[in-house]
C-alpha positions in Angstrom: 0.0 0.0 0.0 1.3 3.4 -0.2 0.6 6.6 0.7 0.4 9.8 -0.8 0.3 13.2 0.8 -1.2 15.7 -0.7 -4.5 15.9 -3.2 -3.4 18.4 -5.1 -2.3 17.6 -9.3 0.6 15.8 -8.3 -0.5 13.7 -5.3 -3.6 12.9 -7.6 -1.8 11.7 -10.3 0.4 9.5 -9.1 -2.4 8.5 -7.0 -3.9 7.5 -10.4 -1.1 5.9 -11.8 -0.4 3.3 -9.0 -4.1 2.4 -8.4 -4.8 1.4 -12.1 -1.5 1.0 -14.0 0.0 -1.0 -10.9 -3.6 -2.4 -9.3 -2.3 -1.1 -5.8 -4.0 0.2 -2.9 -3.3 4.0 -2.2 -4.5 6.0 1.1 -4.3 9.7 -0.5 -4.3 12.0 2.1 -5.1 15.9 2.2 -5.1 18.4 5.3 -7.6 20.3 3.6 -11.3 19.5 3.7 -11.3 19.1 -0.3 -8.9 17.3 -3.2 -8.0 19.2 -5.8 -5.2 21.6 -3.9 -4.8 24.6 -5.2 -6.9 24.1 -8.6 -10.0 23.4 -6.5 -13.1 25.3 -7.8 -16.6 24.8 -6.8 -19.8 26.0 -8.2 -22.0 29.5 -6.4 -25.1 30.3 -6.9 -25.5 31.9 -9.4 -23.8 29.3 -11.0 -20.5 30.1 -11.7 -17.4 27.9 -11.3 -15.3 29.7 -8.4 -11.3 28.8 -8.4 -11.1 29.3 -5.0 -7.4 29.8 -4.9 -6.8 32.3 -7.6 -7.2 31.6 -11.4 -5.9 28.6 -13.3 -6.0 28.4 -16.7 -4.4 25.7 -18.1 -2.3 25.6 -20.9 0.4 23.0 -22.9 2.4 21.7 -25.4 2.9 18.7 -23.9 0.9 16.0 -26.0 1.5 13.6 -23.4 0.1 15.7 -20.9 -2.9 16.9 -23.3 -3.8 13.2 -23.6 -3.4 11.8 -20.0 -6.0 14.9 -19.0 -8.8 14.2 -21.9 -8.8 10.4 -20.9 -10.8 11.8 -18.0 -12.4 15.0 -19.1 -13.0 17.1 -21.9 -11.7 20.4 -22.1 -13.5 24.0 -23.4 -11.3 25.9 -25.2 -10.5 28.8 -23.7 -8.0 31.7 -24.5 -6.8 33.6 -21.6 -6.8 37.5 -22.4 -5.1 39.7 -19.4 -5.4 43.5 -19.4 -3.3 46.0 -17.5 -4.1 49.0 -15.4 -1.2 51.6 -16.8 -1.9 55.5 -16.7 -5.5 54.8 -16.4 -5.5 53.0 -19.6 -6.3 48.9 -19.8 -3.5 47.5 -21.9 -3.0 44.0 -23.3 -0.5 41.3 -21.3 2.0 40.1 -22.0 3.4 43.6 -23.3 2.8 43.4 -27.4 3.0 45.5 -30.5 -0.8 46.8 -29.3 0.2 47.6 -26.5 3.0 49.6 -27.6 0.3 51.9 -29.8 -1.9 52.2 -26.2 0.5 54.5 -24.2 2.4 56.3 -27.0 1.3 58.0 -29.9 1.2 56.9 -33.3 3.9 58.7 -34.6 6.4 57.4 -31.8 5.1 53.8 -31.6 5.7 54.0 -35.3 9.3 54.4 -34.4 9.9 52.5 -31.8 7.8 49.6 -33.5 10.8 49.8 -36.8 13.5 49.7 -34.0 12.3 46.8 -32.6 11.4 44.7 -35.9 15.1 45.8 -37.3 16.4 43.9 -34.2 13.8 41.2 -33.1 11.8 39.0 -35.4 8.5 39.2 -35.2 6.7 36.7 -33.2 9.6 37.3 -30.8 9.8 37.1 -26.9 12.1 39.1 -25.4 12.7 39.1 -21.7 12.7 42.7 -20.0 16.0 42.3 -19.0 17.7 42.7 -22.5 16.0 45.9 -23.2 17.0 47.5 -19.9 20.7 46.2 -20.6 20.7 47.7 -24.3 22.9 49.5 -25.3 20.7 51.4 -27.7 19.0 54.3 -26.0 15.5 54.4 -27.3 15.1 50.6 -26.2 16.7 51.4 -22.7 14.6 54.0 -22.3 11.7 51.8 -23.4 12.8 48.8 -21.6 12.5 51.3 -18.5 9.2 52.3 -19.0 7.7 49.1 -18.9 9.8 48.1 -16.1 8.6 50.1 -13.7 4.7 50.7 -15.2 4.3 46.8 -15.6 6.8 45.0 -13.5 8.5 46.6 -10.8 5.8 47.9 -8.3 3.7 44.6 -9.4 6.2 42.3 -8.4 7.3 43.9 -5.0 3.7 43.3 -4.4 3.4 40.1 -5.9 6.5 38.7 -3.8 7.5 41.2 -0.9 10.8 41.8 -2.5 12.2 43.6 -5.2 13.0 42.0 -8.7 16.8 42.2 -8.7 16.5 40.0 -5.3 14.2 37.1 -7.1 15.8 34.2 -9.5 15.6 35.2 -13.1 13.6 32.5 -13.7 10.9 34.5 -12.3 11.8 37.7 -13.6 12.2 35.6 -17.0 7.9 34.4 -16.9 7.2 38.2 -18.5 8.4 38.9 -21.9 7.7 41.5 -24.3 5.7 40.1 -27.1 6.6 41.7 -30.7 3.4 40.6 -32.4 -0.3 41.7 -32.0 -1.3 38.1 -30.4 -3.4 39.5 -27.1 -3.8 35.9 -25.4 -1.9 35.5 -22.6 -0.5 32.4 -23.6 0.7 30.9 -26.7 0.3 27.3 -26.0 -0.7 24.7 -28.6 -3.4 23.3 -26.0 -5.5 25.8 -23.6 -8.2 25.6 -22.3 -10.7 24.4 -18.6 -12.0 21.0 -17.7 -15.7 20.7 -18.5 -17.5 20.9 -15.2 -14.2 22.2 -12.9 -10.9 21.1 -12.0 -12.5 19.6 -9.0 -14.4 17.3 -11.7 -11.5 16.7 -13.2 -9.8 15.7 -10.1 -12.5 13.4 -8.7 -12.4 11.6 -11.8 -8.8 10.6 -11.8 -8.9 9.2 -8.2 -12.0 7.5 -8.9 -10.5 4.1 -8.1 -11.8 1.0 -6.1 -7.7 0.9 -4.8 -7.6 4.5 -3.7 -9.2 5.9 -0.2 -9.3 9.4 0.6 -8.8 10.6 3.5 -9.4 14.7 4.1 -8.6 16.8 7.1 -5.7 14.3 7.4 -2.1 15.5 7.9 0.9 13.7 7.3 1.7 13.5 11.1 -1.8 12.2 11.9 -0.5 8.6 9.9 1.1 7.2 13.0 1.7 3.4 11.3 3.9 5.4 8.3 6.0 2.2 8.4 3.5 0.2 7.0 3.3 1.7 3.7 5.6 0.8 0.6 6.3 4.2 -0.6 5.4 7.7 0.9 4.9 10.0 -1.6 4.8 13.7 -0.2 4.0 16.8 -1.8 3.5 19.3 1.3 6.6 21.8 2.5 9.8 19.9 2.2 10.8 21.9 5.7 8.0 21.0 7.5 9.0 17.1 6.7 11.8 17.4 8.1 10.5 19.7 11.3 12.4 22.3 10.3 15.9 21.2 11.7 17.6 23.6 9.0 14.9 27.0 9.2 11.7 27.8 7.9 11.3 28.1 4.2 9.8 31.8 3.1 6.5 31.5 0.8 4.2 34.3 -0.4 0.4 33.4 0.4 -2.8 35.2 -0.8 -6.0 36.4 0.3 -9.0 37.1 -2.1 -11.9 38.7 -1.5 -14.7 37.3 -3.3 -17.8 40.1 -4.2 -20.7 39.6 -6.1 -22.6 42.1 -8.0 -25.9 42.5 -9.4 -24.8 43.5 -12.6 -23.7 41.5 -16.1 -20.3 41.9 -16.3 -17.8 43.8 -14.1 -14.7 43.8 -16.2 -14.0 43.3 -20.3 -12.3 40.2 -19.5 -11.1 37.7 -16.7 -8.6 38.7 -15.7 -7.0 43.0 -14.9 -3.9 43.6 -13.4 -3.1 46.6 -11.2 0.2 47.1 -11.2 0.5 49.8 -9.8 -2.1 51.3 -8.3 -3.8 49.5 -4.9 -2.6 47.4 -2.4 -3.9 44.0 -4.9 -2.8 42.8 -7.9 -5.0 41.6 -9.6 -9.4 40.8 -10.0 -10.7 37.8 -11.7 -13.9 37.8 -12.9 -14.6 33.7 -13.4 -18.1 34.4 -15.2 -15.4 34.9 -18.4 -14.1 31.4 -18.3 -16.9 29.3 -19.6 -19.5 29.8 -22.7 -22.4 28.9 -20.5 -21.7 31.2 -17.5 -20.7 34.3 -20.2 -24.8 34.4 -20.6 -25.5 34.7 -17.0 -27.7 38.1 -16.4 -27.8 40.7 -13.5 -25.3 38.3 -11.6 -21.5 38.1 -11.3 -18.5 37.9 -9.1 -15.1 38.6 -8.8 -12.3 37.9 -6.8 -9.6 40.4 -5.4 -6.2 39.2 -5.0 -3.9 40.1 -2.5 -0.4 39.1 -1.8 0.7 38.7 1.6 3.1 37.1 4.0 3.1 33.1 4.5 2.6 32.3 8.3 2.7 29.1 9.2 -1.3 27.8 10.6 -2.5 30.8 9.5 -2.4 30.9 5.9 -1.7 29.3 2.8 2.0 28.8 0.9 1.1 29.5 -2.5 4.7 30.7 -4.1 8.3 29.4 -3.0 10.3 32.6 -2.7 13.2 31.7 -4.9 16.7 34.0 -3.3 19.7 32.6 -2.6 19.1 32.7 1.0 16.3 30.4 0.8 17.8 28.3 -1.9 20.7 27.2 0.0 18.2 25.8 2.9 15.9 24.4 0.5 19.1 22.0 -0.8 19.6 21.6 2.4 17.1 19.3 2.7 16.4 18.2 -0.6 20.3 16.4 0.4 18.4 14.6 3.9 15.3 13.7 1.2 17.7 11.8 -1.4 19.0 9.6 1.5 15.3 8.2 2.5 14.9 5.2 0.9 10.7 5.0 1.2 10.1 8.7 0.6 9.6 10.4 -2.6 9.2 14.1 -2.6 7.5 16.2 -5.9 5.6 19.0 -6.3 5.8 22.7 -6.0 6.2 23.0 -2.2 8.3 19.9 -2.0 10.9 20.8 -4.8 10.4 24.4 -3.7 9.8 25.6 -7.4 7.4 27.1 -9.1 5.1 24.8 -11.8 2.7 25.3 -14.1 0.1 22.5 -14.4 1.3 20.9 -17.1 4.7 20.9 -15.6 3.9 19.3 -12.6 1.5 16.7 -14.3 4.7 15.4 -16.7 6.9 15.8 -13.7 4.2 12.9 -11.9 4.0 11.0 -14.5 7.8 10.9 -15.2 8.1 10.1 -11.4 5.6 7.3 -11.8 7.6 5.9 -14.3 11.0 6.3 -13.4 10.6 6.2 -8.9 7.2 3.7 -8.1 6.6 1.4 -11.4 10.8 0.3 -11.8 
């Protein structure tokens, strides 16, 4: 039998995997009183699928990936559009060619467009970074601009810190766009489970061989011995009781309002980047066809980052400095020398994932760890 820690994508998968590839028994085991982790959502009143922890929109170019989902559940295309707060104008995200044309005038985005397509090809995504480390003036000077009016003040929000402290391969997630392509992603594959991730979820651990267990921590197994392999996707520092420090996370809080009205915003998803104390409101009526019809009802949900406290909150983002880096391999050294114990997932390899990441990373574990 083994255990598995964690109902999240990760925990559910390999849940999954071992209960109908290997015909094993599985306890899967979740603190919270729901599966699904993070991508849980849940249908209100008004009908409307609520993502409870912030939006998740999921995206690929992973065929394996594409295809392990859609044995479950079918997926409604859906193409995530994201605006931008900047001046008191709503500009498309990731930063593009139309956004260029929103905050300067014609005659100067004119320019500045034949600069850029005389050193980029179009189509082309180039970090922030290179154009603040240009040489060329006008592109510094650009490059600045949408440093500070996009990224800067959005991401000491976001993570508490400023960007120069935070791995580049954070920094790295927001390019400038040179084409007029306003989704957010560019993914062969995007799109949301029919019915919720929830759905989705309860689906893949459907399974005669796996019992669920919620409101269940790790430390309330007490025969741990018993089980083949202990697969564990919760806080790699709280495994180990925190012998080497606490890990820092950045948690969120959303306030969730609902309005009389048909729609609050033009799309799903605005970001403030600079002004207010959130980053960001979702308003989930966007996400599927048959809630888009919905009258005189919607809501939204107002994000804001905060501090991770330990029994208080929720560790959403691993905060990825050098300071925390060096504890986290710390005991990712201690987890190679267990034997029974295999740690995956975002707060367990203290990295940030997106779905489809952390989907091939369980099924590449599966293969590779539990099925040899």
């Amino acid at each position: 039998m083994y255990l598995v820690v964690g109902a999240g994508l990760a925990g559910s998968v390999i849940s999954e995997r071992i209960a109908n590839v290997l015909d094993k028994k599985v306890l899967l085991i979740d603190r919270r009183n729901h599966i699904g982790g993070n991508v849980y959502d849940y249908k209100n009143s008004n009908g409307i699928y609520i993502h409870k922890y912030g939006p998740h929109i999921f995206h690929t170019n992973k065929e394996k990936v594409w295809s392990y989902l859609n044995f479950f559940v079918d997926f409604e295309q859906y193409y995530h559009r994201v605006l931008a707060v900047v001046d008191g104008m709503k500009i498309p995200l990731p930063f593009n060619i139309n956004s260029l044309f929103k905050v300067f005038p014609k005659i100067k985005s004119d320019k500045l467009l034949d600069l850029l397509l005389n050193k980029y090809e179009f189509g082309e995504e180039v970090p922030i970074l290179d154009f603040i480390e240009s040489d060329n003036k006008t592109l510094n000077k650009l490059g600045e601009f949408i440093y500070e009016k996009i990224f800067l003040h959005y991401t000491i929000k976001q993570w508490g810190l400023s960007p120069e402290d935070i791995d580049k391969a954070v920094t790295s997630r927001v390019p400038i766009r040179l084409s007029e392509d306003n989704r957010y992603f560019k993914d062969k594959y995007q799109g949301l489970p029919e019915n919720g991730y929830t759905n989705m979820i309860k689906k893949m651990i459907d399974s005669s061989n796996i019992e669920v267990s919620l409101d269940t921590g790790f430390n309330d197994i007490t025969d741990q011995d018993k089980f083949d392999k202990i697969i564990y996707t919760g806080c790699i520092d709280e495994y180990f009781n925190f012998k080497y420090g606490e890990l820092d996370y950045r948690s969120l809080n959303f306030e969730n309002k609902e309005y009389g009205i048909d729609k609050f915003q033009e799309t799903s998803q605005v970001n403030y980047p600079n002004d207010y104390n959130y980053t960001r409101i979702t308003e989930p009526k966007h996400f599927y066809r048959a809630t888009s019809g919905i009258k005189n009802r919607t809501n939204i949900l107002i994000e804001y980052p905060t501090e991770y406290s330990r029994d208080k909150n929720e560790p959403y983002y691993p905060v990825l400095d050098e300071y925390n880096k060096k504890i986290y391999n710390k005991y990712n050294d201690d987890g190679k020398n267990l034997d029974n114990t295999i740690f995956i997932g975002r707060l367990a390899d203290y990295k940030y994932y997106n779905m489809d990441d952390i989907i091939a990373k369980a099924l590449h574990v599966f293969k590779n760890k539990i099925r040899e």
